[in-house]
ROSE-4610 file (N, C-alpha, C; in Angstrom, 1 decimal, always signed):
// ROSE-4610
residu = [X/X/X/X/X/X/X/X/X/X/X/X/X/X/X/X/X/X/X/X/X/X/X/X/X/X/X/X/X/X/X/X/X/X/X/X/X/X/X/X/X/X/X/X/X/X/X/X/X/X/X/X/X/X/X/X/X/X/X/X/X/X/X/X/X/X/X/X/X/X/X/X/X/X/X/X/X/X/X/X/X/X/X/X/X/X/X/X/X/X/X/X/X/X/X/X/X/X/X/X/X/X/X/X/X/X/X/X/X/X/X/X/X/X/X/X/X/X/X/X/X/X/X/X/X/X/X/X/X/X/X/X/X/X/X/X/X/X/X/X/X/X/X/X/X/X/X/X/X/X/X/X/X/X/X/X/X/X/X/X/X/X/X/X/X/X/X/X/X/X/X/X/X/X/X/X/X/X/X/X/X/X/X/X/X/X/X/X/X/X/X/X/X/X/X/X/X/X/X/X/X/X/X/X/X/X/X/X/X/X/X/X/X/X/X/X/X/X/X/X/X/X/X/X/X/X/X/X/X/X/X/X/X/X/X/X/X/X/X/X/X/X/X/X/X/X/X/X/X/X/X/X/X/X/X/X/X/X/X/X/X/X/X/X/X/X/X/X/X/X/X/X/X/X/X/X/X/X/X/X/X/X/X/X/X/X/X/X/X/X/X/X/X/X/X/X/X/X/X/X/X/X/X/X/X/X/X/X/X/X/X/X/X/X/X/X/X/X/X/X/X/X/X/X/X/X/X/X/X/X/X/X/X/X/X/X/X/X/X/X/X/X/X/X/X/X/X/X/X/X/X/X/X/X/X/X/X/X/X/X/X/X/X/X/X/X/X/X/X/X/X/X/X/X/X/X/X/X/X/X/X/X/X/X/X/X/X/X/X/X/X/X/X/X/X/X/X/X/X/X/X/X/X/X/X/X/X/X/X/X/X/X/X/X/X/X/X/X/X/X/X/X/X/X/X/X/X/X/X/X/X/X/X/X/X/X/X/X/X/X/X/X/X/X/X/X/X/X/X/X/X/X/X/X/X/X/X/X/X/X/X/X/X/X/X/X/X/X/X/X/X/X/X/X/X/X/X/X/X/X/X/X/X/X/X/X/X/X/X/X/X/X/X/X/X/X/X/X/X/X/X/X/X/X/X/X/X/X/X/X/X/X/X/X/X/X/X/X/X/X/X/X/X/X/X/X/X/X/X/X/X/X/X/X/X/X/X/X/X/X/X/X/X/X/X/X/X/X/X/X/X/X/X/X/X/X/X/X/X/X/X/X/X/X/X/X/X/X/X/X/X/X/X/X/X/X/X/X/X/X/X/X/X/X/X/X/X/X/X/X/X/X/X/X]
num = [1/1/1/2/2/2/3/3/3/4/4/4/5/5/5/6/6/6/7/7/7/8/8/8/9/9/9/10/10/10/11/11/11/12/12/12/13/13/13/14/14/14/15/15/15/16/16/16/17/17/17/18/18/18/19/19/19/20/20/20/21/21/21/22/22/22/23/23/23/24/24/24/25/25/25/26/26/26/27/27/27/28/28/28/29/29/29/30/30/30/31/31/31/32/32/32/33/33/33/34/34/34/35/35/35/36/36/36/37/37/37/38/38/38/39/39/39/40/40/40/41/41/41/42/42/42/43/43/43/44/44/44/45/45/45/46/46/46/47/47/47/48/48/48/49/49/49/50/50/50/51/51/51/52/52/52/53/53/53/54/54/54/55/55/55/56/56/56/57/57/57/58/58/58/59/59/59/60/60/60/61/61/61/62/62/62/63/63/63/64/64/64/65/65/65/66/66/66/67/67/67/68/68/68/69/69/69/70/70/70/71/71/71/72/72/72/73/73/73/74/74/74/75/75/75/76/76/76/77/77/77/78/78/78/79/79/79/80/80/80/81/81/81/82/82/82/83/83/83/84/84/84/85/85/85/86/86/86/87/87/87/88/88/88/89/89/89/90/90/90/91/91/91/92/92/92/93/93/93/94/94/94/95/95/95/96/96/96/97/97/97/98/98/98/99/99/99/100/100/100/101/101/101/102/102/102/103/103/103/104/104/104/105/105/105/106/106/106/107/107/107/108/108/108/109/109/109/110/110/110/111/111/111/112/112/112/113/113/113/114/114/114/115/115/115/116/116/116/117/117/117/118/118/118/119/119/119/120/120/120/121/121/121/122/122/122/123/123/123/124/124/124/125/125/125/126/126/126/127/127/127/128/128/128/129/129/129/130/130/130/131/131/131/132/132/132/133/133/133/134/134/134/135/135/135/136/136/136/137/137/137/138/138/138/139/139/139/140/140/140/141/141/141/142/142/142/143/143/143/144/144/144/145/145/145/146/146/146/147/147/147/148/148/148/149/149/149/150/150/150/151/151/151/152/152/152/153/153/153/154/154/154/155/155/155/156/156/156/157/157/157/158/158/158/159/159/159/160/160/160/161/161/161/162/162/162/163/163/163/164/164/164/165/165/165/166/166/166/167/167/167/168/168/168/169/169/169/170/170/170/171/171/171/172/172/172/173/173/173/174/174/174/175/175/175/176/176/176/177/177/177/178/178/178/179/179/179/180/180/180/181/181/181/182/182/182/183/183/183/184/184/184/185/185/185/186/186/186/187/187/187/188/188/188/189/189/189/190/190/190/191/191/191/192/192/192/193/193/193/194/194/194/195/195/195/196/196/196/197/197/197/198/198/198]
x = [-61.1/-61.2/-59.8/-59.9/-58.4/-58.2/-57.3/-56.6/-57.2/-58.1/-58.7/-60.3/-61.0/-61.9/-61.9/-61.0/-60.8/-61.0/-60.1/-60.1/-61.3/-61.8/-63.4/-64.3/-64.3/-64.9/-64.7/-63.4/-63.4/-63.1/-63.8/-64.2/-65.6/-66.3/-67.7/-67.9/-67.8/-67.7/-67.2/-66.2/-65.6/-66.8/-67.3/-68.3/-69.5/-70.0/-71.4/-71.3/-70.1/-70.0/-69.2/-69.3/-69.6/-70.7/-71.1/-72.3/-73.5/-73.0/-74.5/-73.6/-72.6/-72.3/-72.5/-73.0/-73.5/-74.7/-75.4/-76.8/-77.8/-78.4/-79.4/-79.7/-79.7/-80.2/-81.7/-82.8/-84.0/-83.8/-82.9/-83.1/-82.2/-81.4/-80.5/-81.5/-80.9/-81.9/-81.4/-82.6/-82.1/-82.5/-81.8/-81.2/-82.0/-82.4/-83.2/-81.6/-81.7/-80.8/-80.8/-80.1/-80.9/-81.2/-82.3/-82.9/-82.2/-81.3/-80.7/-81.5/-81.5/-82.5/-82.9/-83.2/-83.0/-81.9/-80.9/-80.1/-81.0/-80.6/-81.3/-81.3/-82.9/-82.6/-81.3/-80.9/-80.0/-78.6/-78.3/-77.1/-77.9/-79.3/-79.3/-79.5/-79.6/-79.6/-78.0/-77.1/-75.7/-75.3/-75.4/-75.2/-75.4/-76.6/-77.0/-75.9/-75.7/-74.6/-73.1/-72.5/-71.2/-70.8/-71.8/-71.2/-70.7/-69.7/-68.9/-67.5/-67.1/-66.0/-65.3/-64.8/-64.6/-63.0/-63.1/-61.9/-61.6/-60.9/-60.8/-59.6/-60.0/-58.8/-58.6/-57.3/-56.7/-56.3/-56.6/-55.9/-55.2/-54.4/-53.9/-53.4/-53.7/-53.4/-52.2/-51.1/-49.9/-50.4/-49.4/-50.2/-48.6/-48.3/-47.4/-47.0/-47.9/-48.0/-46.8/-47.5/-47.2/-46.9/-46.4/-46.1/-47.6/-48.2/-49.2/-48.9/-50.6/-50.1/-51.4/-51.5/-52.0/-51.9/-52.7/-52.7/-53.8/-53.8/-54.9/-55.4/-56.7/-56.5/-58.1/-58.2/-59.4/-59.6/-61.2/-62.1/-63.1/-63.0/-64.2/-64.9/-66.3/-67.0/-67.8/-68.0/-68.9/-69.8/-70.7/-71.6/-70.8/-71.1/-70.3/-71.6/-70.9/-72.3/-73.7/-74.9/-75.9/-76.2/-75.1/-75.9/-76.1/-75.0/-75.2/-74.5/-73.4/-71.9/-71.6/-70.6/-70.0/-68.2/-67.4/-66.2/-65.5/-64.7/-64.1/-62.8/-62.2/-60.7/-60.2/-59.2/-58.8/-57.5/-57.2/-55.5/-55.1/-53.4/-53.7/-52.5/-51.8/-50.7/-50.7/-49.7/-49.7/-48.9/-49.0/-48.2/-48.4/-49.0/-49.3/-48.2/-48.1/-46.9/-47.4/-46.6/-46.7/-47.4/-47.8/-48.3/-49.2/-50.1/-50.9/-52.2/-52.4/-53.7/-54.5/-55.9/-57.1/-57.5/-58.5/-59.5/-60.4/-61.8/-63.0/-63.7/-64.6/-66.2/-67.0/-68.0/-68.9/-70.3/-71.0/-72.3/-73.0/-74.2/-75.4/-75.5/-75.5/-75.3/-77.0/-77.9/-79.5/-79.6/-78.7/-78.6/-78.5/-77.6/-76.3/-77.4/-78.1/-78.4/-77.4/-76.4/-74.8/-74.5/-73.9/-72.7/-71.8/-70.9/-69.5/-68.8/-67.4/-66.5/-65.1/-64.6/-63.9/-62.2/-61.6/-60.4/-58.9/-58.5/-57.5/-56.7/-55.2/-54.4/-53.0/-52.1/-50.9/-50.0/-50.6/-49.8/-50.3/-51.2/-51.9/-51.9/-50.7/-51.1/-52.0/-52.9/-54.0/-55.5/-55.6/-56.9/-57.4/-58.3/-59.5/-61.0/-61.9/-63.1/-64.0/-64.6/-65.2/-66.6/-67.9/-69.2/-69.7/-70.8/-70.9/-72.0/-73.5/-74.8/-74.8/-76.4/-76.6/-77.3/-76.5/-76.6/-77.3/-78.9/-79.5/-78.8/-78.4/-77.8/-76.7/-75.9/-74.0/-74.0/-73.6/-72.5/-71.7/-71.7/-70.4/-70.1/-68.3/-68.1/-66.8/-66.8/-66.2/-65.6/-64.0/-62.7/-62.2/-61.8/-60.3/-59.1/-57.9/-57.0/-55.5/-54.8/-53.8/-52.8/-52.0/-51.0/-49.5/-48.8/-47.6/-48.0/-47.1/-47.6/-48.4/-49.2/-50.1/-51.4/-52.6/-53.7/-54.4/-55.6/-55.7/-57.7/-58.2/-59.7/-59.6/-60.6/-61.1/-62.5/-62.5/-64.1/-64.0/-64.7/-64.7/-66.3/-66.4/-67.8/-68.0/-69.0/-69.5/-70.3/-70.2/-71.2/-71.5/-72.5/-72.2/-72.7/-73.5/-73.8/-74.7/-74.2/-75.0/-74.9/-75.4/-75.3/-74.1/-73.3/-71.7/-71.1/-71.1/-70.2/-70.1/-68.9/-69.2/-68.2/-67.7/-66.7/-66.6/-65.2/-65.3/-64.3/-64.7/-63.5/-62.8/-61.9/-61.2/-60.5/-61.0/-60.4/-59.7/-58.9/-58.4/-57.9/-57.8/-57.2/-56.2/-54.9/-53.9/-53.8/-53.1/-52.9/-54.3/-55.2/-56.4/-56.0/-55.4/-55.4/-56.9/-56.3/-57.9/-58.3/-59.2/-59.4/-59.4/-58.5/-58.3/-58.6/-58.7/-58.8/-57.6/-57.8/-56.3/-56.2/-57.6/-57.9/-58.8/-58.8/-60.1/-60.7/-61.2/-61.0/-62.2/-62.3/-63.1/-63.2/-64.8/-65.2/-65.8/-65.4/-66.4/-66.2/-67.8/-68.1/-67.7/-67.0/-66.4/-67.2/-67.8/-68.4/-69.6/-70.8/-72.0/-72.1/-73.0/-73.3/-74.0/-73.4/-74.2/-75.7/-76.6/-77.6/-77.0/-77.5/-77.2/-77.9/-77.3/-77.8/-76.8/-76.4/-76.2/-74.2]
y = [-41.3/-42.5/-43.1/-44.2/-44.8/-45.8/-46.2/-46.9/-48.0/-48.3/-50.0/-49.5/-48.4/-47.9/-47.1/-46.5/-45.8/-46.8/-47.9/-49.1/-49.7/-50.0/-50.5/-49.3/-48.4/-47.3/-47.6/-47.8/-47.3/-48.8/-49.9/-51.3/-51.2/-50.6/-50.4/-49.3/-48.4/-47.6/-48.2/-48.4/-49.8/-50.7/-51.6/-52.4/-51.6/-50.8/-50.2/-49.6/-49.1/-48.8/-50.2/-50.9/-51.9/-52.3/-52.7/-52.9/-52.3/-50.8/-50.1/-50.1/-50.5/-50.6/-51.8/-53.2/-53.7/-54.2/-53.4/-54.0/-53.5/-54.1/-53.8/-52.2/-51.3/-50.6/-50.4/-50.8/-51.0/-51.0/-51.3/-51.2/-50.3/-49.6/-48.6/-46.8/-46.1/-45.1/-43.9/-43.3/-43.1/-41.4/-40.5/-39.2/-38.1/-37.4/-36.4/-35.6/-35.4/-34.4/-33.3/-32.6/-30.9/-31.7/-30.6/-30.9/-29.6/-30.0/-29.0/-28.5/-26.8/-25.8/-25.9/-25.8/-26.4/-25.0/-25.4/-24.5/-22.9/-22.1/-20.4/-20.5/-19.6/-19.8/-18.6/-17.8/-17.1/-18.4/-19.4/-20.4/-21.0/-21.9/-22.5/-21.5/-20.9/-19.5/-19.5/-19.4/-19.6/-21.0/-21.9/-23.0/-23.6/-23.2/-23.6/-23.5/-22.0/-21.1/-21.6/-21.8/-22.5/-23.7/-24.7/-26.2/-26.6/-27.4/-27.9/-27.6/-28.2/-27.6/-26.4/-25.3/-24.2/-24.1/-24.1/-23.5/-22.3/-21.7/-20.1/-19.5/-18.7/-17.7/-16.7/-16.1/-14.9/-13.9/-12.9/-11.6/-10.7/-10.9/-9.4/-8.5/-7.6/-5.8/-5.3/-4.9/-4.2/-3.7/-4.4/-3.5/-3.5/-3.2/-3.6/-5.2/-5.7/-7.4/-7.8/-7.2/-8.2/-7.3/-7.8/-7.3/-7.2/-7.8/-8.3/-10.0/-10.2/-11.2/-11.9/-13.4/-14.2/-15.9/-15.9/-17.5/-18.2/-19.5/-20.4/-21.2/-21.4/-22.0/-23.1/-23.2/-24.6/-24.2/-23.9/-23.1/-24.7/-24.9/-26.4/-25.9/-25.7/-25.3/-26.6/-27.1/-28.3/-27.5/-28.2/-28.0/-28.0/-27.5/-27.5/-28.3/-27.8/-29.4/-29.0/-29.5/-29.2/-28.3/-27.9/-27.0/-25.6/-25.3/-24.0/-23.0/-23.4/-23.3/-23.8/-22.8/-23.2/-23.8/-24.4/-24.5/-24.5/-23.4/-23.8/-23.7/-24.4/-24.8/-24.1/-23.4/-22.4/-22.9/-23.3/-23.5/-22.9/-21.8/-21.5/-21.4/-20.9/-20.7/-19.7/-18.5/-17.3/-16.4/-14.9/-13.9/-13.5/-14.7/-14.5/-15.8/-16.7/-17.9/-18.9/-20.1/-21.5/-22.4/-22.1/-22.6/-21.9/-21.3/-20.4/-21.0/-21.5/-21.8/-21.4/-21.4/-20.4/-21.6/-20.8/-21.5/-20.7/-20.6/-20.1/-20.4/-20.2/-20.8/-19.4/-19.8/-18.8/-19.4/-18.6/-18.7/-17.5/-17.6/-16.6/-15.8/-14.6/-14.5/-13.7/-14.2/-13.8/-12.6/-12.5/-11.4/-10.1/-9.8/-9.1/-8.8/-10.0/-9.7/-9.8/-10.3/-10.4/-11.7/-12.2/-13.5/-13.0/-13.9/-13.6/-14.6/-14.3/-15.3/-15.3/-16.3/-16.0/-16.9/-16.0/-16.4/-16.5/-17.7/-17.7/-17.7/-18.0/-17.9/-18.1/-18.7/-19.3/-17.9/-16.5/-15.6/-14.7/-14.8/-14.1/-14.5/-14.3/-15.1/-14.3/-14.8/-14.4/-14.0/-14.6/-14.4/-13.1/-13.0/-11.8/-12.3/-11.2/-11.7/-10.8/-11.1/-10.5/-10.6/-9.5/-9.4/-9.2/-10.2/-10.1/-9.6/-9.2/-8.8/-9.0/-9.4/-9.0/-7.6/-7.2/-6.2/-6.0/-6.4/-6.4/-8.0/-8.5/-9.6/-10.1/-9.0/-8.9/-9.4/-10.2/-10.3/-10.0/-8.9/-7.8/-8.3/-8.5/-8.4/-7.6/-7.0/-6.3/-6.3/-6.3/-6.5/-5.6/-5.3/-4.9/-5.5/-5.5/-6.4/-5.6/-6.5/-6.0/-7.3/-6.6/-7.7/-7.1/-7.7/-6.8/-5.3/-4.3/-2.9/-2.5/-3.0/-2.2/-2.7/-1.6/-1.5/-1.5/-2.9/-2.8/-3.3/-2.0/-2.3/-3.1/-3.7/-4.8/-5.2/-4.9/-4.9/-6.3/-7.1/-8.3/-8.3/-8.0/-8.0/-9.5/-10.1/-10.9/-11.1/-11.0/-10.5/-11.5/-11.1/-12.0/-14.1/-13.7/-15.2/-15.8/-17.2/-18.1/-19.5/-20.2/-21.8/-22.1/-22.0/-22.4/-21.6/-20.5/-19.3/-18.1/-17.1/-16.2/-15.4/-13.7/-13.1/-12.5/-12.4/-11.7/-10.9/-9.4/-8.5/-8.0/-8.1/-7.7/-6.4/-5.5/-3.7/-3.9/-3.3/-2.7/-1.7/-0.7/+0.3/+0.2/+0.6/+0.3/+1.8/+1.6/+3.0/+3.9/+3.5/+5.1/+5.2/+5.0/+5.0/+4.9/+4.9/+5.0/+3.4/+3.0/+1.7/+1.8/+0.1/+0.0/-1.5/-1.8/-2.9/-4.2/-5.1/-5.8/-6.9/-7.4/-9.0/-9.1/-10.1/-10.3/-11.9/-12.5/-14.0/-14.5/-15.5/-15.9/-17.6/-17.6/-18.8/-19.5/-21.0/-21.7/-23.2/-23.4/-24.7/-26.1/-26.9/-28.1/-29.4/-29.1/-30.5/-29.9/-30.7/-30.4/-30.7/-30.1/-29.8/-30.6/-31.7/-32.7/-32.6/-33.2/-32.8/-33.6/-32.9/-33.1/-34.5/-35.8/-37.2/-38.2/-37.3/-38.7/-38.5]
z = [-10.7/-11.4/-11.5/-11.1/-11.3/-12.9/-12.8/-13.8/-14.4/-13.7/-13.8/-14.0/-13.3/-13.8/-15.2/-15.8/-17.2/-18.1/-18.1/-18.4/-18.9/-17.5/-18.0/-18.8/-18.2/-19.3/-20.6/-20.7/-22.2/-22.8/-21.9/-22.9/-23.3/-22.3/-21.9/-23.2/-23.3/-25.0/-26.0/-26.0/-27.1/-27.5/-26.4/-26.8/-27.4/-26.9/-27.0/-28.6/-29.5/-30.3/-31.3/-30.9/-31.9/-32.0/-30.7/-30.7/-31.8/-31.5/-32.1/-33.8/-34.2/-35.8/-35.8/-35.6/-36.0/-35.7/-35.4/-35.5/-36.9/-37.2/-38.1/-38.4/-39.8/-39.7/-38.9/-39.0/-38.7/-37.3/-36.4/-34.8/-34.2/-35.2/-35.0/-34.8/-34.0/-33.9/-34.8/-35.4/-36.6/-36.2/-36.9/-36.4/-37.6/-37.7/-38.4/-38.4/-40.0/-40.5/-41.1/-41.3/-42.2/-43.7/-44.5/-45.5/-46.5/-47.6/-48.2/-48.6/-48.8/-49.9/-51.1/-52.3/-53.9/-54.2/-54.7/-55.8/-55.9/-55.9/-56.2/-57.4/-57.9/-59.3/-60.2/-59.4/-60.3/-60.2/-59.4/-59.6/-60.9/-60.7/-61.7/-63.3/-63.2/-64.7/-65.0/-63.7/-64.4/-64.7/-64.0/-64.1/-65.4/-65.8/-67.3/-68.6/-68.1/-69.3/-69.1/-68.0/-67.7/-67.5/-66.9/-66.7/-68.2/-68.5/-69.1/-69.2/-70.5/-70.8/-72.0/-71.8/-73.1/-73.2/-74.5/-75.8/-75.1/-74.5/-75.3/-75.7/-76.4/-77.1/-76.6/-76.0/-75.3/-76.0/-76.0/-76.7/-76.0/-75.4/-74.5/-75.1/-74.2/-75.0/-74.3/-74.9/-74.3/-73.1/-71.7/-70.4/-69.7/-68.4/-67.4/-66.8/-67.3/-67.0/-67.9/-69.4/-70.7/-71.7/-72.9/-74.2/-75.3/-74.4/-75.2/-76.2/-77.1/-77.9/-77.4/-77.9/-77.5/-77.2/-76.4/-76.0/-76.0/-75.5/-75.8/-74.3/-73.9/-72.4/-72.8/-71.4/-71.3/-69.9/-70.0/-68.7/-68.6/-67.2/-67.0/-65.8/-65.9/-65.1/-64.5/-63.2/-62.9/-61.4/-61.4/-60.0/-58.6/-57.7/-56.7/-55.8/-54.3/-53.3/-53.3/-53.7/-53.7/-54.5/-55.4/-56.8/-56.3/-55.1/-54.5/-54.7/-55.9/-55.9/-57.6/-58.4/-59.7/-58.7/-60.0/-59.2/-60.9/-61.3/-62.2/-62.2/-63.3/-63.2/-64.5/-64.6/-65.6/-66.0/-67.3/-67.3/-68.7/-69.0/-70.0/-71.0/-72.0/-72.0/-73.0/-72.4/-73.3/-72.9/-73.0/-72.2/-70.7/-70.1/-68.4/-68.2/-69.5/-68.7/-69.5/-69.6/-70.5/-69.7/-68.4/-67.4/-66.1/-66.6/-66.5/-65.4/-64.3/-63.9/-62.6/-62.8/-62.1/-61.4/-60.3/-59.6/-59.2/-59.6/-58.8/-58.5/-57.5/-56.4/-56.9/-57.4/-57.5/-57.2/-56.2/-55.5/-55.8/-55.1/-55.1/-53.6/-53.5/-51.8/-52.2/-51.6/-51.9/-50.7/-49.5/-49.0/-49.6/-50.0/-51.2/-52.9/-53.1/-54.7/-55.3/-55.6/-55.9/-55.8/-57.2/-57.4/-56.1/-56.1/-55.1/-56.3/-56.4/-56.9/-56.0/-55.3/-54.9/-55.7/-56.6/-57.4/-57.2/-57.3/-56.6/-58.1/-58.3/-59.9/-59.8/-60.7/-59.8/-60.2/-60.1/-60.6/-59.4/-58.7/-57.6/-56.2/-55.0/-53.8/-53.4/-52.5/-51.7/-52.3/-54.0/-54.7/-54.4/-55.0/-55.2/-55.0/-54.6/-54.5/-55.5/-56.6/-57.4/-57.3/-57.4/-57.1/-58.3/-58.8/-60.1/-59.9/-61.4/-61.6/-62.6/-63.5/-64.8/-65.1/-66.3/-66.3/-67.8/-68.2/-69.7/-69.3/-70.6/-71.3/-70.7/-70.0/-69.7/-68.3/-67.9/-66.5/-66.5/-65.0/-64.8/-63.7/-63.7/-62.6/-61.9/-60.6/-60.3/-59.0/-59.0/-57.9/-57.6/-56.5/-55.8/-55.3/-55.5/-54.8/-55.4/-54.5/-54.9/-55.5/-55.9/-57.0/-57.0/-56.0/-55.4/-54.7/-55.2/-54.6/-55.4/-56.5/-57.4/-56.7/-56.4/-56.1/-57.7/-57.5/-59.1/-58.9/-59.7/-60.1/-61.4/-60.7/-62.1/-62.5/-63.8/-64.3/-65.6/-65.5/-66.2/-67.0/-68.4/-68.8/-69.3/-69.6/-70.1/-70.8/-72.1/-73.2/-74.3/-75.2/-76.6/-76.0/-75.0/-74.1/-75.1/-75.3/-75.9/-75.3/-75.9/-75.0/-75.4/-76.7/-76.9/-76.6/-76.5/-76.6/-75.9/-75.7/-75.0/-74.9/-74.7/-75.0/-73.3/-73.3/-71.7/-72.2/-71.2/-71.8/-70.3/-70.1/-68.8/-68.7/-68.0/-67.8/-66.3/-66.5/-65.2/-65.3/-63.9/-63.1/-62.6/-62.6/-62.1/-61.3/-59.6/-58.9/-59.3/-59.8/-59.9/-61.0/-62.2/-63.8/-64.0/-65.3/-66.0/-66.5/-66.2/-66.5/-68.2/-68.7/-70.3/-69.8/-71.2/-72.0/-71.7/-70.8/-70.6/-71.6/-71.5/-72.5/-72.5/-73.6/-74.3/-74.4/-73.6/-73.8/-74.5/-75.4/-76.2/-76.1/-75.8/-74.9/-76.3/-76.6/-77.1/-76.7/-76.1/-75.4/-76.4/-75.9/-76.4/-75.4/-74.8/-73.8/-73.5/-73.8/-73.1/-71.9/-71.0/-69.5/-69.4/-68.3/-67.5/-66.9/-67.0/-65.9/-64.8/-63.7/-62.3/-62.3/-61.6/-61.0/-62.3/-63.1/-64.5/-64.4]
């Protein structure tokens, strides 16, 4: 193809795609797309309990992190695409920093029977992935990762669930220690949860 034929090609596409952007929808040929799933009901069971906005109060317990003490933060939980997906935004200030902030995606993996959370934190490069369950009443959820050279288990309960409110208690294992008590974060809802379309 020479120089003068590329040329005309690519007037001849040029045109054809104007062409087909402006013609009428109705004579435009129209394309069958995927049909999203409805939301799982274990997303919509969480979704219910988290969408909005929460208060919470921090208590940390003397660890290697920190001195302990407490702080104050604001957790905002919204729908992610198709309600397939939480997406919360965490920001806090206390003995982790004056400037403290999270990010999580939490889904339903219906393979697995298992939440996934995958957490990222401006004190954490490379996040963690946490696999949650209910356990009775409690969502448990449970990590591995590392945080510098410390290899650190982590168990995050979720207890005391109500439509305002909610207690999470955070344990870890540091090197194979014995899992303790790190914090205590205490949730109470300040924004009611949108229904999905409004």
């Amino acid at each position: 193809m020479n120089a003068g034929q590329a040329a005309l090609l690519g007037a001849a596409l040029l045109l054809g795609l104007a062409t087909g952007a402006t013609q009428e929808p109705s004579t435009m040929k129209k394309e069958k797309g995927l049909t999203a799933p409805p939301p799982a009901p274990e997303m919509e069971k969480l979704a219910a309990r988290l969408v909005g906005t929460w208060e919470v109060r921090e208590k940390h317990e003397p660890s290697q992190w920190s001195a302990g003490g407490e702080g104050r933060g604001r957790d905002t939980y919204r729908l992610g695409p198709g309600g397939h997906s939480l997406i919360g935004d965490y920001r806090s200030s206390g003995p982790l920093g004056r400037n403290f902030r999270a990010q999580g995606i939490v889904t339903w993996d219906a393979g697995e029977k298992v939440y996934k959370m995958f957490w990222v934190n401006s004190l954490l490069p490379g996040g963690l992935l946490a696999r949650g369950r209910w356990q009775g009443s409690d969502l448990v959820w449970e990590s591995e990762y590392s945080a510098g050279e410390k290899k650190i288990r982590e168990k995050v309960v979720v207890s005391d669930i109500t439509a305002t409110s909610s207690t999470n208690r955070i344990y870890q294992s540091v090197d194979g220690g014995e899992m303790k008590l790190f914090m205590t974060l205490r949730y109470k809802k300040v924004t009611p949860a949108r229904k999905p379309g409004r």
